[in-house]
C-alpha positions as CSV (number, residue, x, y, z in Angstrom):
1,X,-14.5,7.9,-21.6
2,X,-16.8,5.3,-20.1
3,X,-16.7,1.4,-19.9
4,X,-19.9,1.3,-22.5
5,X,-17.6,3.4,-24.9
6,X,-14.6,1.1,-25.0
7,X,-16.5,-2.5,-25.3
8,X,-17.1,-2.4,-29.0
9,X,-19.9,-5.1,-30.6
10,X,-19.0,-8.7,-29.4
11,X,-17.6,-7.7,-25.6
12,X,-19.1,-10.1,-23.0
13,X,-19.6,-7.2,-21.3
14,X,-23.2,-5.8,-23.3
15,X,-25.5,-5.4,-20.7
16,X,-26.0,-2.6,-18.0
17,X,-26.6,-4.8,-15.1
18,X,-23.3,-6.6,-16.3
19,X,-21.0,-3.6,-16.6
20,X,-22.6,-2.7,-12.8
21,X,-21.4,-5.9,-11.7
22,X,-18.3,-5.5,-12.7
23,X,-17.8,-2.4,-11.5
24,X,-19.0,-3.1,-7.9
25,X,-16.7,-6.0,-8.0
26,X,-13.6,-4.1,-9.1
27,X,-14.9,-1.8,-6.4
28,X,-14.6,-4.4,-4.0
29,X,-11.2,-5.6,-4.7
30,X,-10.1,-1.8,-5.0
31,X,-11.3,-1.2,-1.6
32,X,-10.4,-4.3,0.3
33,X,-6.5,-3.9,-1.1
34,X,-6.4,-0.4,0.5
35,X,-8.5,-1.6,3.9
36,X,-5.6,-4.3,4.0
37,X,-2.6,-1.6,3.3
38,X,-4.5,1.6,5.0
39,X,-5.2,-0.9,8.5
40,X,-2.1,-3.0,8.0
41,X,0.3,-0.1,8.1
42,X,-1.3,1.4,11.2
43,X,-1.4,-1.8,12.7
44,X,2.6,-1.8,12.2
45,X,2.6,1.8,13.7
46,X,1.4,0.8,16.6
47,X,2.8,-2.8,17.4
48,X,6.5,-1.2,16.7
49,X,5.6,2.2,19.2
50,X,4.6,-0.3,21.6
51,X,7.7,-2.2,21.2
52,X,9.8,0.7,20.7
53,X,8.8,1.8,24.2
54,X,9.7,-1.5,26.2
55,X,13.4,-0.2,25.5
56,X,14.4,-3.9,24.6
57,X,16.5,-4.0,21.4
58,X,15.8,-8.0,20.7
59,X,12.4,-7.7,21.0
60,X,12.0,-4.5,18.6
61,X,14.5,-6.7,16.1
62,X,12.3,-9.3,16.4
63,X,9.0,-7.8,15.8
64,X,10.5,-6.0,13.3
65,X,11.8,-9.2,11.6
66,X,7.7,-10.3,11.5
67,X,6.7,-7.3,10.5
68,X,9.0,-7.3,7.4
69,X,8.4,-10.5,6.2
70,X,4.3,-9.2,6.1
71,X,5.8,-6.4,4.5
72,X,7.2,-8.1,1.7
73,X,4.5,-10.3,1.4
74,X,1.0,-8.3,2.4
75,X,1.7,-4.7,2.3
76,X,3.6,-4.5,-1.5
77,X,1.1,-6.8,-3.0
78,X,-2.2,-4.8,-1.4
79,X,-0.1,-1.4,-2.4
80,X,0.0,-2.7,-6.2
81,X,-3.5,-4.2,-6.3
82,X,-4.6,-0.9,-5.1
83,X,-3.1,1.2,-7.9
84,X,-3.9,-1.6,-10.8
85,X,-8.1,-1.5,-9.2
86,X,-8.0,2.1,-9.0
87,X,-6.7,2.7,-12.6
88,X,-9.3,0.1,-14.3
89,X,-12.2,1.7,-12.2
90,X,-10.6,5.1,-13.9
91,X,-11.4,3.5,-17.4
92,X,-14.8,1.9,-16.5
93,X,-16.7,4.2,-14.7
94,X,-18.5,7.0,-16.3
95,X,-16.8,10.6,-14.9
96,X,-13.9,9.2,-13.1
97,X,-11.5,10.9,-14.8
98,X,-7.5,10.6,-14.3
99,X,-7.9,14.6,-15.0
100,X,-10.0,14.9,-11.8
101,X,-8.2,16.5,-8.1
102,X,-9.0,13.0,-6.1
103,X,-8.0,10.7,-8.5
104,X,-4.9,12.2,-9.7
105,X,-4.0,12.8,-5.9
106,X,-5.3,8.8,-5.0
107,X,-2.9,7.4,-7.6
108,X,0.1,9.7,-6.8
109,X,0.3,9.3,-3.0
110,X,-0.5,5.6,-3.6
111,X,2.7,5.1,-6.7
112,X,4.9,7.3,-4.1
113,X,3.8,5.1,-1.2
114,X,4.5,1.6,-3.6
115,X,8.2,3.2,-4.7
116,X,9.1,3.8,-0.6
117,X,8.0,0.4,0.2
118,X,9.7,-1.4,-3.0
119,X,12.8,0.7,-3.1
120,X,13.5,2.2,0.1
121,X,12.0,0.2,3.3
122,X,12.5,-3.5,1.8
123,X,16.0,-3.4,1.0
124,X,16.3,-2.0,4.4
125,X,14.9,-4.8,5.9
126,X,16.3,-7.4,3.6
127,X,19.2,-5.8,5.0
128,X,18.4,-6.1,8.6
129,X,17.9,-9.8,8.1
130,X,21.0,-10.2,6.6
131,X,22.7,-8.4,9.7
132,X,21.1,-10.3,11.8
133,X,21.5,-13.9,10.5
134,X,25.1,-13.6,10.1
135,X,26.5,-13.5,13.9
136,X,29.8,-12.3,12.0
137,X,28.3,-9.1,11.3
138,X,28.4,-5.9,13.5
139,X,24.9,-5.3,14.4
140,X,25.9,-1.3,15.2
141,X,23.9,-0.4,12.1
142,X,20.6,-2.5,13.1
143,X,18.8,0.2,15.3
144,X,19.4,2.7,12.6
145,X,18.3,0.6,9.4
146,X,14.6,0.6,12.1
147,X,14.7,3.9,12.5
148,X,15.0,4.2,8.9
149,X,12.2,2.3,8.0
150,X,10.1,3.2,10.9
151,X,10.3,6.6,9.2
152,X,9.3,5.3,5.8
153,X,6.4,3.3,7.6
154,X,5.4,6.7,9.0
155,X,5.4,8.4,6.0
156,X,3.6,6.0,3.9
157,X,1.1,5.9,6.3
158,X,0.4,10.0,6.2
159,X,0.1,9.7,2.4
160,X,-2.4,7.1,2.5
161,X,-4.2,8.6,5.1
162,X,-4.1,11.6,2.5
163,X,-4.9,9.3,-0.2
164,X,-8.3,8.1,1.4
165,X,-9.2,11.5,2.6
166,X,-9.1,12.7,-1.5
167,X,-11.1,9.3,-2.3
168,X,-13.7,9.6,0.2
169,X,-14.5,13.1,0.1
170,X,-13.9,13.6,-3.7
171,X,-12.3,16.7,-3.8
């Protein structure tokens, strides 16, 4: 179904050059949440490899501490605004179809990607800044809670990179 099929009589939304509209300005938003999670996520890559190289533990926990607090606030809101554009361009644009390889694909690497940043990485670093505000605390288990989420950075990153391959190239 198509956007022209579900506005019954009375929608404010009657006229073709309307419906276009919104559709390039869902569009829009759909594509600047994954430009901000896509770039931002890469950007982490490499700011913590660079950091991770220098061998100096405080200055990888405290880039780390930034870099979780944009977590928290950039990356999980972009990750969500991605999914909740891409499913209502699914139900307005004639042929996008949740049936169809790219979108099914998009919206599964993007819901797994959301679930290891909610449930997996930001407890980790909620975690890590607990360990490190409390001086009572071993910090033993700091490198490895990084490592942890480093991996879960990496691997978000290879699904949206898979994700945006599917989208662009409509497979």
């Amino acid at each position: 179904m198509h956007f022209a099929s579900r506005w019954g009589p009375g929608s404010l939304s009657r006229t073709a050059a309307t419906r276009s509209l919104v559709r390039h300005w869902i569009l829009f938003f759909h594509i600047i949440a994954v430009i901000i999670w896509m770039g931002g996520s890469i950007y982490v890559e490499a700011l913590m490899a660079a950091v991770g190289r220098s061998n100096d533990e405080s200055g990888l926990v405290g880039v780390f501490r930034k870099v979780g607090a944009t977590n928290r606030r950039l990356f999980n809101i972009a990750g969500v605004a991605t999914i909740v554009f891409g499913f209502w361009l699914v139900f307005i644009v004639p042929g996008w179809e949740f049936e169809t390889v790219w979108v099914s694909v998009g919206i599964l690497v993007a819901a797994v990607a959301v679930v290891i940043d909610l449930f997996y990485a930001t407890p980790r670093i909620d975690r890590v800044e607990a360990l490190v505000e409390d001086p009572e605390s071993p910090n033993d288990s700091i490198p490895g809670l990084i490592k942890q989420v480093l991996m879960a950075g990496h691997i978000r990153t290879g699904l949206l990179f898979v994700g945006v391959v599917f989208m662009v190239f409509k497979f």
